[in-house]
Wavefront OBJ file of the C-alpha trace (Angstrom):
o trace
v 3.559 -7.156 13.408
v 0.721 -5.979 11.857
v 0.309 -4.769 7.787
v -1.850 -2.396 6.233
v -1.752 -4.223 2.455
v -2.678 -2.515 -0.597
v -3.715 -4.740 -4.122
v -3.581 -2.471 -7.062
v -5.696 -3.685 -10.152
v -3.666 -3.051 -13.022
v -4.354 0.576 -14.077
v -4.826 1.871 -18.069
v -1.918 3.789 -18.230
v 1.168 1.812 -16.046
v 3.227 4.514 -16.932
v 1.503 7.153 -15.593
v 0.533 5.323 -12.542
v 4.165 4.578 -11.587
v 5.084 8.012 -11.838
v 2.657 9.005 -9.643
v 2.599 6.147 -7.035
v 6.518 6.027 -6.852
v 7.253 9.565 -7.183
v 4.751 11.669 -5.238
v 2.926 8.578 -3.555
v 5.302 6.325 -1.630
v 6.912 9.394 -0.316
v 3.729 10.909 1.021
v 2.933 7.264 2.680
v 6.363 6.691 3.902
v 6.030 9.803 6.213
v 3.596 8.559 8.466
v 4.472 8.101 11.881
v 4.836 4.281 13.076
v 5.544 2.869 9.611
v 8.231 0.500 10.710
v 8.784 -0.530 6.868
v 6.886 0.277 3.592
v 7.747 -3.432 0.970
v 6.263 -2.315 -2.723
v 6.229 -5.703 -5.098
v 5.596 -5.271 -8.684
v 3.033 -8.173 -9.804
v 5.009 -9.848 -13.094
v 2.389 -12.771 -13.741
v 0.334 -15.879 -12.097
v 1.152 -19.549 -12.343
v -2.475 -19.156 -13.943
v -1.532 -16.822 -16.643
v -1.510 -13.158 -16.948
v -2.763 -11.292 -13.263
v -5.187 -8.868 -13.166
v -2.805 -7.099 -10.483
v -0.253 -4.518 -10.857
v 1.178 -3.913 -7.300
v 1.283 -5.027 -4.076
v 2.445 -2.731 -1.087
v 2.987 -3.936 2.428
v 3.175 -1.373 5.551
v 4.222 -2.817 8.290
v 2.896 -1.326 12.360
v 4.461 -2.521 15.593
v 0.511 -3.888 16.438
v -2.831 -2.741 16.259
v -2.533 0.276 18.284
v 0.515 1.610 16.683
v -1.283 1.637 13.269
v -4.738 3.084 14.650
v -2.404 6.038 16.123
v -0.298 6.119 12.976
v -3.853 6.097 10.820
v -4.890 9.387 12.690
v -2.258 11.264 11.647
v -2.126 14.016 8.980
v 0.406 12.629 7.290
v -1.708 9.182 7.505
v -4.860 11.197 5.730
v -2.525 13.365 3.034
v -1.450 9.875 2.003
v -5.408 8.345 2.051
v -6.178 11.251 0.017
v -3.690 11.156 -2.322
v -5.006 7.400 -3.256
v -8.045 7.929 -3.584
v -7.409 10.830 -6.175
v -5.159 8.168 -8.089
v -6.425 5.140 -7.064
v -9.495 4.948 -5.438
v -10.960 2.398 -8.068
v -7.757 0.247 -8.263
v -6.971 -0.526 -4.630
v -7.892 -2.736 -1.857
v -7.107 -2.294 0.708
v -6.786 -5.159 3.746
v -4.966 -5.565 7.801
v -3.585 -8.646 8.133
v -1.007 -9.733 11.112
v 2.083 -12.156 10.449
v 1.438 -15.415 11.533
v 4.654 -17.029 13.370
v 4.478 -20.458 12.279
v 7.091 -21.823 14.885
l 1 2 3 4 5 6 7 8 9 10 11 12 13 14 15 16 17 18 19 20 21 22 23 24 25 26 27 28 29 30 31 32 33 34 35 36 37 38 39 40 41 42 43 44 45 46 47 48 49 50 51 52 53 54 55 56 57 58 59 60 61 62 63 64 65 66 67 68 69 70 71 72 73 74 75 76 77 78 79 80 81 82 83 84 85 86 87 88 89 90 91 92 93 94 95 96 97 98 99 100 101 102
């Protein structure tokens, strides 16, 4: 499988942010065509101390060409749009592919 991950930087205003990433964002993203399963993990803390991370979301694609189809999509753009407007400064955003370490 392939991911689309996205590292949020912990924003100024958490609440604000969660409203607006769980309640208008998710739902945007979870529309897009291909998105086999959309895994949001709240970062709580580092064995190092206190993170500089607030969430983590994984989107998982059947493979590479299912998520460069998906990524064309309007409902794909509404939802790169809406991030940036929120977001922009706070995400990264990365493709990785599971590793099957049998």
């Amino acid at each position: 499988m392939v991911k689309l991950i996205a590292l949020y930087k912990k924003p100024e205003d958490k609440e604000a942010f969660d409203e607006h990433y769980f309640n208008t964002h998710a739902p945007i993203t979870e529309k897009i065509p291909g998105l086999r399963k959309m895994k949001v993990t709240k970062v709580v803390g580092s064995p190092m101390g206190e993170s500089d991370y607030h969430l983590l979301c994984e989107m998982y694609y059947d493979d590479h060409e299912s998520f460069k189809k998906a990524m064309k999509t309007d409902e794909a753009k509404a939802s790169g749009k809406d991030l940036m407007g929120f977001a922009g400064e706070l995400v990264t955003l990365m493709i990785g592919e599971e590793v099957d370490e049998s």
